[in-house]
Phi, psi and omega in degrees: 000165194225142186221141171245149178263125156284149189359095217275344192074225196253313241114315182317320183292339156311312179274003176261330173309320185296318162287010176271332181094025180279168116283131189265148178276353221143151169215163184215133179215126191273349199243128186303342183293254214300338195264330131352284178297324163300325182271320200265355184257330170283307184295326188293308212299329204255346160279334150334289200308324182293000190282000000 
């Protein structure tokens, strides 16, 4: 399944979807604080996954 995270927030609904096997298209966050933090938590998540 395919998905856009909408006011995505840190993320978590994204990581739960993902562990799940959905994919994600995309996200949209209007307030720059949490979309920081959104960005710097998919680099952590995704250098995890390459170990």
């Amino acid at each position: 399944m395919k998905f856009m995270d909408f006011c995505a927030g840190i993320g978590g609904g994204r990581l739960g979807l993902e562990v799940l096997g959905w994919k994600c298209l995309g996200y949209a966050e209007i307030d720059k604080s949490p979309e920081t933090t959104y960005k710097l938590f998919l680099a952590i998540m995704k250098k995890t996954m390459e170990i």
